[in-house]
PLY file of the C-alpha trace (Angstrom):
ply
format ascii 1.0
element vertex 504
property float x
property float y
property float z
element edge 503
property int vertex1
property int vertex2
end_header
0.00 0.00 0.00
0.97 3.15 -0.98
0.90 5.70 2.15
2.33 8.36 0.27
3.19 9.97 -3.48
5.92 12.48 -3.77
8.35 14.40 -6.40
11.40 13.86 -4.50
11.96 11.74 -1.77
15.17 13.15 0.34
17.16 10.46 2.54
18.86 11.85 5.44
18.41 15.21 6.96
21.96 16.78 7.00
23.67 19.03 4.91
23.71 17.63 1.46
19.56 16.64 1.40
18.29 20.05 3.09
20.63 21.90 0.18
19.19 19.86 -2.31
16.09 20.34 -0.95
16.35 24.47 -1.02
17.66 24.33 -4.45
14.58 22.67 -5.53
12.39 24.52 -3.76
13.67 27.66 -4.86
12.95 26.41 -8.64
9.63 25.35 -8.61
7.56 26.17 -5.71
4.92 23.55 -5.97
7.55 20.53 -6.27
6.35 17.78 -3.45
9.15 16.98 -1.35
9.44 14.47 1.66
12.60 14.22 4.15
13.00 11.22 5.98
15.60 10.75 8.49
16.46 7.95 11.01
17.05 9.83 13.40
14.57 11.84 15.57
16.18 15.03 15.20
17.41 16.80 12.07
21.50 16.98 11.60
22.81 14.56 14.18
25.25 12.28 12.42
27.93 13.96 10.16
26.93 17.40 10.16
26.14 17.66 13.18
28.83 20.59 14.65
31.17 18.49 16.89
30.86 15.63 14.11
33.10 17.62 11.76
35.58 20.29 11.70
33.73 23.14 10.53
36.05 23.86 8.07
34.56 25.99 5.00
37.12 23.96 2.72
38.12 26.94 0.89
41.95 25.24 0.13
43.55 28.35 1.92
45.15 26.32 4.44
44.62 22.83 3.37
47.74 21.07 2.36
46.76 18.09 1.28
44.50 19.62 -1.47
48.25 20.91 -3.16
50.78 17.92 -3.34
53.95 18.37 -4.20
54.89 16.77 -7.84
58.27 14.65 -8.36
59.45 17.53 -10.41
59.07 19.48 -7.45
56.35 21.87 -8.53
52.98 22.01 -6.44
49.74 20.49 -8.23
47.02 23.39 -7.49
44.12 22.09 -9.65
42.47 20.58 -6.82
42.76 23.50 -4.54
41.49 25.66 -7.23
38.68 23.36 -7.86
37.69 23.41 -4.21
38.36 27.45 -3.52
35.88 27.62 -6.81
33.02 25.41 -5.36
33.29 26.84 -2.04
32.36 30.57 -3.61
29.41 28.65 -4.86
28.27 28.09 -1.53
28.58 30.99 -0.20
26.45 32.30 -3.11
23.71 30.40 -2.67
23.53 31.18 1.34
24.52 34.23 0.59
21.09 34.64 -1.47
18.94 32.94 1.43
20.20 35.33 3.71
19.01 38.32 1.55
15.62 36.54 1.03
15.42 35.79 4.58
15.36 31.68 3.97
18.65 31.76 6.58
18.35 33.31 10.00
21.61 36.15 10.71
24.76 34.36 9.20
26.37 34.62 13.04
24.34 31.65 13.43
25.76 29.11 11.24
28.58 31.09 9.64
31.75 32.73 11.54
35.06 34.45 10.28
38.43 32.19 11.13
41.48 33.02 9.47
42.72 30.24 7.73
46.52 29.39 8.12
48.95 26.64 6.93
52.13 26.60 9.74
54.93 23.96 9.11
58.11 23.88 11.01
61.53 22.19 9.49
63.75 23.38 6.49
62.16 21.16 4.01
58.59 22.12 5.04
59.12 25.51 5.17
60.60 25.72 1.69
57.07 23.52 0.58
55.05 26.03 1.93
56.73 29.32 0.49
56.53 27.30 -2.96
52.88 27.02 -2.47
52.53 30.37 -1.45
54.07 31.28 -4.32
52.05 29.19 -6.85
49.33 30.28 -4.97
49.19 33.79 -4.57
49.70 34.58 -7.84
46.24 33.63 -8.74
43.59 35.87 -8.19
41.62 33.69 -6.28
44.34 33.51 -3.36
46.23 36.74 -3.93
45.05 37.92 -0.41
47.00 34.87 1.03
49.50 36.50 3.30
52.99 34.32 4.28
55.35 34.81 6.87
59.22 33.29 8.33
59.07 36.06 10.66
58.84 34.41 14.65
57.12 38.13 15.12
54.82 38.03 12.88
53.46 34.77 13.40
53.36 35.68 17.10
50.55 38.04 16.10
48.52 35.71 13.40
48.92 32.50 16.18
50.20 33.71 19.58
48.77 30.48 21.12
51.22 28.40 18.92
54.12 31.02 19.13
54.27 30.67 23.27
57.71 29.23 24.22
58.71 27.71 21.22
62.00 27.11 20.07
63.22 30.57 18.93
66.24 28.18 16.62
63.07 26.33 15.36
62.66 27.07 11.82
59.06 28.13 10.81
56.75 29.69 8.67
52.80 29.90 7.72
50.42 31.42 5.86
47.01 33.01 6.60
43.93 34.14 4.49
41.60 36.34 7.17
37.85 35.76 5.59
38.46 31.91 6.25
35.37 30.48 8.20
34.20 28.25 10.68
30.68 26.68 9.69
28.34 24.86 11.79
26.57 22.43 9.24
24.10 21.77 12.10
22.62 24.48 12.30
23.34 25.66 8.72
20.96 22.33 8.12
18.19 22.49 10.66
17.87 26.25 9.27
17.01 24.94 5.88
15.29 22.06 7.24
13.17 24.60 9.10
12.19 27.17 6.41
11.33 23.97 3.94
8.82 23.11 6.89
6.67 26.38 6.37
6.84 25.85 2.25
3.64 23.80 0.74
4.68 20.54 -0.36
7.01 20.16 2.09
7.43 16.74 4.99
9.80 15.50 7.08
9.52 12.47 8.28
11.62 11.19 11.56
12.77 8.57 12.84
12.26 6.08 9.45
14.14 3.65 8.20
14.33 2.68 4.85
14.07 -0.83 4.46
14.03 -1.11 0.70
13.64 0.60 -2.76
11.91 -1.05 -5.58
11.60 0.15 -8.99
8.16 0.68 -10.90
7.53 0.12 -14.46
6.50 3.34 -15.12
10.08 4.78 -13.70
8.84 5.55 -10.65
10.08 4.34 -6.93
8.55 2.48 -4.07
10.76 3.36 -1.05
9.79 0.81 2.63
9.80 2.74 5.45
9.43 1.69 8.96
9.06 4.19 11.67
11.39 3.23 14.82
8.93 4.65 17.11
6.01 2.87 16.17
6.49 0.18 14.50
4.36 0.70 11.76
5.51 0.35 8.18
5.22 3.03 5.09
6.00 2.98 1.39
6.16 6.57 -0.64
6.18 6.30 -4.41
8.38 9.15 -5.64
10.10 9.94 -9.11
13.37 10.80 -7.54
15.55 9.50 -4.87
18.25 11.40 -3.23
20.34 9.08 -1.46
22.01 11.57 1.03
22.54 9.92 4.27
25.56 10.17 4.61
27.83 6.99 5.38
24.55 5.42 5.11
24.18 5.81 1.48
26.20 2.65 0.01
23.87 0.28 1.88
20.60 2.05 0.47
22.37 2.41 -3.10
23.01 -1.11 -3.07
19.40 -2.16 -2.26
18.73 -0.01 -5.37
20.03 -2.52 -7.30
21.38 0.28 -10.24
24.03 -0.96 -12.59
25.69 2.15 -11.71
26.51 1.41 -8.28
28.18 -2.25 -8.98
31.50 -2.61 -7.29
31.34 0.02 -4.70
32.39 -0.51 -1.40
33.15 1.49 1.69
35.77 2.10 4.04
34.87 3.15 7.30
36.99 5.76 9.33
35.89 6.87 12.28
37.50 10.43 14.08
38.09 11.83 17.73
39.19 15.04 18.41
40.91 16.91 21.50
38.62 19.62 22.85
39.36 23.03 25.12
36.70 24.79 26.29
38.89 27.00 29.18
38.56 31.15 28.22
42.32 31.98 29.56
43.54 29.05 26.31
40.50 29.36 24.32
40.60 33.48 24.04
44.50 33.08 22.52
43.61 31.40 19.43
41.10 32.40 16.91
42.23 30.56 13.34
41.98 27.26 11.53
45.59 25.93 11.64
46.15 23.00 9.15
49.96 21.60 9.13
51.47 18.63 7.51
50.39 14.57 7.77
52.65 12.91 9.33
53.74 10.33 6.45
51.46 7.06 6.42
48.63 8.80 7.23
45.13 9.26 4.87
44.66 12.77 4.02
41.51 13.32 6.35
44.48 12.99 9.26
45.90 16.12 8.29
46.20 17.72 11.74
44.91 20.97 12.55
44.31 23.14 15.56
40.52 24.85 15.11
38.26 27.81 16.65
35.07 27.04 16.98
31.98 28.53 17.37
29.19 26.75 18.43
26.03 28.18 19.62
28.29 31.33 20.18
30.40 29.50 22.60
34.25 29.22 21.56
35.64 26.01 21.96
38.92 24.73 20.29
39.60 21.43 18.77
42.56 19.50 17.85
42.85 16.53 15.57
41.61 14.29 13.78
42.68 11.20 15.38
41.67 8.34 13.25
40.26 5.10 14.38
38.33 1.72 13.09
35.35 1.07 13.73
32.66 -1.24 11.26
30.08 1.06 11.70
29.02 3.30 8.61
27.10 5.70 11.00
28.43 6.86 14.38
24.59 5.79 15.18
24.85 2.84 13.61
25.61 -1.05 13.62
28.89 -2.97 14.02
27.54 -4.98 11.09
27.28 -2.12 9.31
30.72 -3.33 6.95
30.31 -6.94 6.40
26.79 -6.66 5.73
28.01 -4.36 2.66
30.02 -7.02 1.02
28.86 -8.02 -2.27
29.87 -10.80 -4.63
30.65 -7.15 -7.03
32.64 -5.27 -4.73
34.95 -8.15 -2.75
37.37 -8.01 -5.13
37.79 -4.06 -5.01
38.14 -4.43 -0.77
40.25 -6.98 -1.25
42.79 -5.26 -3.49
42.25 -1.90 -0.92
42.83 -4.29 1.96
46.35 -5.71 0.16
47.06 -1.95 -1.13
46.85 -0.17 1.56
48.62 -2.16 4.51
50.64 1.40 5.77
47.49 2.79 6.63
46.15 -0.49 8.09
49.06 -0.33 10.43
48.32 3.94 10.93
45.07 3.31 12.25
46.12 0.86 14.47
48.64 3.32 16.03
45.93 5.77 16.02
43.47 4.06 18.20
46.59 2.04 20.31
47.33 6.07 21.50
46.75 7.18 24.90
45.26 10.41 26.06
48.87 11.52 27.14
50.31 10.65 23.50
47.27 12.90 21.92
48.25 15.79 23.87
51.93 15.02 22.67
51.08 15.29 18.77
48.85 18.97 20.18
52.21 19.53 21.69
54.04 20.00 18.25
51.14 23.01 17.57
50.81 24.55 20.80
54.23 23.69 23.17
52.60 24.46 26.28
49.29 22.34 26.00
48.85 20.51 29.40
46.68 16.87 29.74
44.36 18.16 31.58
42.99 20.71 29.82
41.84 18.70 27.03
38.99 16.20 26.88
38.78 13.69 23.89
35.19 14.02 22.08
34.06 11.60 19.06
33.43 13.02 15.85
31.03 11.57 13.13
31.80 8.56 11.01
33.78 8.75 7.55
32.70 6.12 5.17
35.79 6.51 2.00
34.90 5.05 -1.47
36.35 2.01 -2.62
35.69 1.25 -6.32
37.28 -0.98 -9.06
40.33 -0.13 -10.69
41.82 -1.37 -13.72
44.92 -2.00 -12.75
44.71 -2.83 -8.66
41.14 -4.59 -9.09
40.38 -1.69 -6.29
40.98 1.78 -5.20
40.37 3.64 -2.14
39.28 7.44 -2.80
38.96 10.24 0.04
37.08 12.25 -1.98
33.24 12.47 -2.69
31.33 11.37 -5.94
27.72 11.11 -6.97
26.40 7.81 -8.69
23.22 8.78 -10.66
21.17 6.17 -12.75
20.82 6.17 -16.35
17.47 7.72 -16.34
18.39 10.17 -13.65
15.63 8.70 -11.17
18.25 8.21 -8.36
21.48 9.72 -7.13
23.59 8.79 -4.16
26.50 10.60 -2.95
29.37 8.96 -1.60
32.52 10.18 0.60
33.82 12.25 2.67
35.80 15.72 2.51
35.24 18.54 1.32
31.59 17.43 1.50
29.37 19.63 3.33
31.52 23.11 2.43
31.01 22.16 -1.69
27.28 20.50 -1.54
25.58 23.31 -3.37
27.80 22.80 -5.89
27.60 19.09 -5.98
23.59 19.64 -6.03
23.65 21.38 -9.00
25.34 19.05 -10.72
22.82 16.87 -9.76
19.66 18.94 -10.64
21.04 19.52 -13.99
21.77 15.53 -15.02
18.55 14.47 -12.83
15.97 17.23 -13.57
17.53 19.63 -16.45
18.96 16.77 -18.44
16.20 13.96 -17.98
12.91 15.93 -17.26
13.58 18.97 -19.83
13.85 21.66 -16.89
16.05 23.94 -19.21
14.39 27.10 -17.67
15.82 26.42 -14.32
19.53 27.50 -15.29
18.28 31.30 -15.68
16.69 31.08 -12.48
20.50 29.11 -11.27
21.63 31.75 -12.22
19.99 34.51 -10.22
20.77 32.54 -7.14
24.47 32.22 -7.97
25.95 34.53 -10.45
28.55 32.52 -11.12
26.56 29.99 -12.56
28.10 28.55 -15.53
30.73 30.57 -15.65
34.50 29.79 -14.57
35.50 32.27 -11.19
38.95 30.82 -11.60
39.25 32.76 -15.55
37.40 35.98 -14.75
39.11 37.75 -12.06
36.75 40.95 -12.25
33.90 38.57 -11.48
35.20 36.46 -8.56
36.63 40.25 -7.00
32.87 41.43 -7.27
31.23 37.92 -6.18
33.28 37.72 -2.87
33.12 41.20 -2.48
29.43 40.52 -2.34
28.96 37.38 -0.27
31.86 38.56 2.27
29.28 41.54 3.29
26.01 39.75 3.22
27.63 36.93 5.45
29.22 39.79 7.64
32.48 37.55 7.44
34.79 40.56 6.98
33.28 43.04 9.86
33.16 39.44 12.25
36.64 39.53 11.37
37.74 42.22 12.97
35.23 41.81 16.08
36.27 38.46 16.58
40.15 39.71 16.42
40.08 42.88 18.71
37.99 40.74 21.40
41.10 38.03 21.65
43.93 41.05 21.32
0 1
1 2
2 3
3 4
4 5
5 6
6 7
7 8
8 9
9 10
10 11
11 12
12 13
13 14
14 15
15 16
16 17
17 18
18 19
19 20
20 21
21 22
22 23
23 24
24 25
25 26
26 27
27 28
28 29
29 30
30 31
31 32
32 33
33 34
34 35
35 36
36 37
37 38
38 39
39 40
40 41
41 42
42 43
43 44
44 45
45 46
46 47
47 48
48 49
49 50
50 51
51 52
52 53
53 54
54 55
55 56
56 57
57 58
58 59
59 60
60 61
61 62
62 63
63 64
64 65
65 66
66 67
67 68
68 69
69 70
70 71
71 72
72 73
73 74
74 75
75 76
76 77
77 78
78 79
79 80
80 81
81 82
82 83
83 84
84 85
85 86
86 87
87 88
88 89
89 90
90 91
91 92
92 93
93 94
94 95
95 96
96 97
97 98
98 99
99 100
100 101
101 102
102 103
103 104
104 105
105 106
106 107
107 108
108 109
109 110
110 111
111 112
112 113
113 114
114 115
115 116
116 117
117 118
118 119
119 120
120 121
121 122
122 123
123 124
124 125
125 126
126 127
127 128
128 129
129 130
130 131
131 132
132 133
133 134
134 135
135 136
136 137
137 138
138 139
139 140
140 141
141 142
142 143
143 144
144 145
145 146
146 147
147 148
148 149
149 150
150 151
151 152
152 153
153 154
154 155
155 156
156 157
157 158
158 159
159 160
160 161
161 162
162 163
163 164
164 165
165 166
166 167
167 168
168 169
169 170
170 171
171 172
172 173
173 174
174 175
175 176
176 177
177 178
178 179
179 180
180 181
181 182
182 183
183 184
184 185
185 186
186 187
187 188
188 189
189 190
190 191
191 192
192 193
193 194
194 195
195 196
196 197
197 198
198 199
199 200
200 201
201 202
202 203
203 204
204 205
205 206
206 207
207 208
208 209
209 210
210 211
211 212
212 213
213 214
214 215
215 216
216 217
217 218
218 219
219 220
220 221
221 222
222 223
223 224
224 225
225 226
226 227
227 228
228 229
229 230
230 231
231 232
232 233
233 234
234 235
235 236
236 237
237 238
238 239
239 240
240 241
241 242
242 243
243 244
244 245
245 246
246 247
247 248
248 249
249 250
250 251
251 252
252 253
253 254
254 255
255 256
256 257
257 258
258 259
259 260
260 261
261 262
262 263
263 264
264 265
265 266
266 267
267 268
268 269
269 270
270 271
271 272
272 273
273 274
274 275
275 276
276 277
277 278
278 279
279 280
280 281
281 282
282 283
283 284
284 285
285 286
286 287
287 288
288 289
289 290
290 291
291 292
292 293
293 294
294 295
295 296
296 297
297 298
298 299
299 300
300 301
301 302
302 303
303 304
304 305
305 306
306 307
307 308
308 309
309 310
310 311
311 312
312 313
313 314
314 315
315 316
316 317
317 318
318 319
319 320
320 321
321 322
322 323
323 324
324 325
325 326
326 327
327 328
328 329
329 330
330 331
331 332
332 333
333 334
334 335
335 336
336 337
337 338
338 339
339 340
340 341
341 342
342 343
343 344
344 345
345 346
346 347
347 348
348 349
349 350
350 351
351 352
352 353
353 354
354 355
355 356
356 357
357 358
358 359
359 360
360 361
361 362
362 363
363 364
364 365
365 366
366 367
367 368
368 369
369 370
370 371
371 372
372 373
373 374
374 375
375 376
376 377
377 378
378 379
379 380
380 381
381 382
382 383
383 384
384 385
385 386
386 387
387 388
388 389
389 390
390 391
391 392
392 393
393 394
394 395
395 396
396 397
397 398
398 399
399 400
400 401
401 402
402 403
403 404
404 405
405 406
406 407
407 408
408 409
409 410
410 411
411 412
412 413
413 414
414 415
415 416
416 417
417 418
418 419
419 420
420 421
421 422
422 423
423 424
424 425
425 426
426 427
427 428
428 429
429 430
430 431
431 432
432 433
433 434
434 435
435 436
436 437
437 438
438 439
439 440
440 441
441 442
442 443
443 444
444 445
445 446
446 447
447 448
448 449
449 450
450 451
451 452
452 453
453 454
454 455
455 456
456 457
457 458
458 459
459 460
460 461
461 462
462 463
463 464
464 465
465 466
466 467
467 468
468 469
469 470
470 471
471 472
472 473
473 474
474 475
475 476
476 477
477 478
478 479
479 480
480 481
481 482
482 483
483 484
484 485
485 486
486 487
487 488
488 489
489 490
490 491
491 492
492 493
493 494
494 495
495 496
496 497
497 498
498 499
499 500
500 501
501 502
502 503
């Protein structure tokens, strides 16, 4: 029995669904959308605040997202790919914000400087190559860099204290970097979708299975966790954005295009200060190097942030293992994801990848005196007991078939869409959340431009996010005027300076 009929059916209530589901309903109006989340609240799992960073990847400070070549040169097309994406985002909340769709940007949105600091000879000449490459694009020409033990003092005076004058450093900073709670960037949306018509979000549902119709349409099982009772909404799309939970429901799909996929769970725990007299010396995302071995969501980094408008700071990520897909979900989570298509792929990771087998073994091994040791390289004077270990949300990475290995593990993220566009899933991890409106888009236009003939919807794109089919990264007037623009209406820049005279 059909309890329900629908446009779009939305799995998962975090960031990636409640964007899609604002982009949609920003297009056409009377579109029929339903949510449904395990959960009994909306943004819990991975974008919940503490379950992530709250980096807006933006690639200022990231140094992962610009490896070094053999040749010695730095490879910048992913941090330009990333800085570009990120400006999309900030477009499109930018534009809720001056339609009043987003409550005052303080709430989900706060000005960190983003910095890159490295210590060591060979580090530091990395880094002033990157600045270099860097800053000579338009897109990161405000990227300030720095040898100078005086300077840095002022950009990171928590990091400067009593260390090793001989020490050689250096770092970089970009001062409109930000700290974004997805939480409450997603309960907002989730919230103005709940006073649109043709809007429902369902809680606490499971889906137990997806069937397709002959006449292209989907039968999704759901069974509420409170009650008991079972559901089933017929919708024409499916938006599979539940984070580590997706591979499971794309594999009861049953699409050709999600053969051979398999997931690698990665779980995350970070150090947390919440005293004033440490937390009021350090307002900036710091990113340094990975220690060698390690996956590139172990990049350490010391963070502001700003939850509810309390400052906190956060150290990490410390990777573990755990089988779970969901930090809410079951150990059988992994095994019960093997398929007879996707063994081979884990296998070949599993053979592969044996350095960071034996890395995340080391990782969880580590005591809470051995954490504070790694903070200790960032911030000499850190002290045990001022730092509590919290546990962050659950990182599923993408293993797929390769060629060559028979499997591949990705960190990235990457939508799987059928052939007829009636069903996308997206898989992954970082940059996630800070790129989804750009990741949207591209679904919208092969799911709903491409396949249902929704060719109007790019002007209206468009007028949402000027940018909009055009390259920032070759038109420097227009990515000057664009940031210019979303910098005020998300009060990053005047934050900036509040933020920095109340820790001076």
């Amino acid at each position: 029995m059909t309890n329900k009929s629908v446009d779009v059916l939305l799995v998962g209530a975090g960031a990636m669904s409640t964007t899609l589901g604002m982009l949609l309903k920003q297009l056409d109006p009377s579109i029929q959308i339903c949510m449904v989340e395990r959960l009994d609240y909306v943004a819990h799992e991975s974008s919940d605040g503490w379950n992530n960073a709250g980096t807006g990847h933006a690639a200022y400070c990231e140094l992962n997202y610009t490896p070094q070549k053999p040749d010695g040169s730095i490879d910048t097309t992913k941090a330009f790919n990333i800085n570009a994406a990120f400006e999309v985002s900030l477009q499109f909340w930018s534009y809720l914000v001056s339609k009043n769709a987003l409550p005052s940007p303080r709430q989900f949105i706060n000005p960190t400087p983003h910095m890159s600091f490295v210590w060591g000879e060979e580090n530091v000449a990395f880094l002033r190559k990157r600045y270099e490459t860097l800053s000579a694009h338009p897109a990161f020409a405000d990227m300030e860099y720095s040898e100078d033990a005086e300077v840095l003092r002022e950009w990171m005076p928590l990091i400067m204290q009593n260390r090793d004058p001989a020490e050689k450093v250096a770092a970089t900073r970009v001062q409109y970097g930000a700290d974004v709670n997805f939480g409450e960037l997603a309960r907002a949306m989730a919230k103005h979708l709940g006073t649109q018509p043709g809007f429902d979000l369902l809680l606490s549902r499971i889906v137990k299975d997806l069937n397709k119709q002959s006449d292209g349409s989907w039968n999704v099982e759901l069974k509420n966790t409170e009650t008991g009772v079972s559901e089933t909404i017929n919708t024409k799309f499916v938006f599979l954005g539940a984070g580590g939970g997706a591979l499971p429901l794309l594999q009861k799909s049953g699409i050709k295009e999600g053969e051979g996929y398999g997931g690698f769970p990665v779980s995350g725990q970070w150090l947390v200060c919440k005293k004033p007299e440490i937390v009021d010396k350090h307002l900036a995302k710091v990113y340094g190097k990975a220690p060698i071995g390690a996956p590139p969501m172990s990049v350490p980094h010391l963070d502001t942030r700003i939850i509810d408008g309390q400052r906190a700071l956060l150290f990490g990520p410390f990777a573990g293992f755990t089988t779970k897909f969901l930090k809410q979900g079951s150990f059988l989570d992994l095994p019960m994801s093997i398929r007879a298509g996707n063994i081979k792929p884990m296998l070949s990771v599993a053979v592969h990848n044996m350095d960071l087998t034996r890395y995340l073994i080391s990782e969880v091994m580590q005591s809470h005196h051995s954490r504070v040791d790694a903070l200790r390289k960032f911030f000499p004077d850190a002290k045990d007991e001022d730092w509590t270990l919290s546990h962050a949300g659950q990182r599923v990475q993408i293993i797929k078939k390769d060629v060559d290995k028979g499997g591949k593990l990705e960190f990235g993220t990457e939508v799987i869409t059928a052939e007829d566009g009636s069903i996308a899933a997206l898989l992954g991890a970082s940059p996630g959340a800070s790129t989804a409106v750009g990741t949207m888009i591209n679904i919208i236009e092969e799911c709903f431009i491409k396949h249902r003939g929704n060719s109007d919807w790019k002007e209206r794109i468009k007028e949402m996010i000027p940018s909009y089919g055009e390259s920032l990264n070759d038109n420097p007037e227009m990515l000057k005027r664009i940031r210019a623009y979303t910098l005020s209406t998300l009060e990053l820049l005047e934050q900036t300076r509040t933020l920095q005279s109340q820790s001076a």
